[in-house]
N, C-alpha and C positions, 0 to 999 in steps of 0.2 A: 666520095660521092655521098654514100647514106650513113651517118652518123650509125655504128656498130650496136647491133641489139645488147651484144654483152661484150663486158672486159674481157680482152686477149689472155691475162695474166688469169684471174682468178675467177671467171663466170657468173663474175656477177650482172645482174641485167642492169644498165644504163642506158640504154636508147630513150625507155621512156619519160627519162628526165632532161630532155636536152629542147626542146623547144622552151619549157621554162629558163633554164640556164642561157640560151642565144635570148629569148624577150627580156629577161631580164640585165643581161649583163650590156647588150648592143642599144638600147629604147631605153633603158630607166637609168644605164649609164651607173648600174652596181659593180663591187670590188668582187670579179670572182672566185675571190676565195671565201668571203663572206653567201654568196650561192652554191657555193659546192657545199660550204657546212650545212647549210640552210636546208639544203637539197638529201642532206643524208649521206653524202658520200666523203666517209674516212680515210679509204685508202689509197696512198697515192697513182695503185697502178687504173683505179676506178676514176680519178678526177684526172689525169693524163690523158682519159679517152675523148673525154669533153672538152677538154683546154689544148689541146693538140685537134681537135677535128677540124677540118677546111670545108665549108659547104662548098660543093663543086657542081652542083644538082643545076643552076638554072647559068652554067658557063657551059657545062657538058650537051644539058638536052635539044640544044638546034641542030646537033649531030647527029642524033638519032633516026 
């Protein structure tokens, strides 16, 4: 659904870099791996949360 405020593995917060990482990697059509660096995030279990996330937000809410 909601892109996770923090990494499962190690607590780190990423939620609030995830609307730049979807505008940038979906609209300006960047490599993201070159965004995730860009972005600050080293670790692979921190760049896993972003690069594994599915928006599911405007499939799921006619349900509601």
């Amino acid at each position: 659904m909601m892109v996770p405020v923090r990494c499962f593995t190690c607590g780190k917060v990423v939620g609030d870099r995830w609307e730049e990482f979807k505008r940038r990697v979906e609209t300006e059509g960047e490599d993201p791996e070159e965004v995730l660096d860009d972005l600050g995030l080293e670790r692979h279990c921190c760049r896993r949360m972003l690069v594994s996330h599915k928006d599911l937000v405007d499939i799921v809410s006619p349900y509601q």
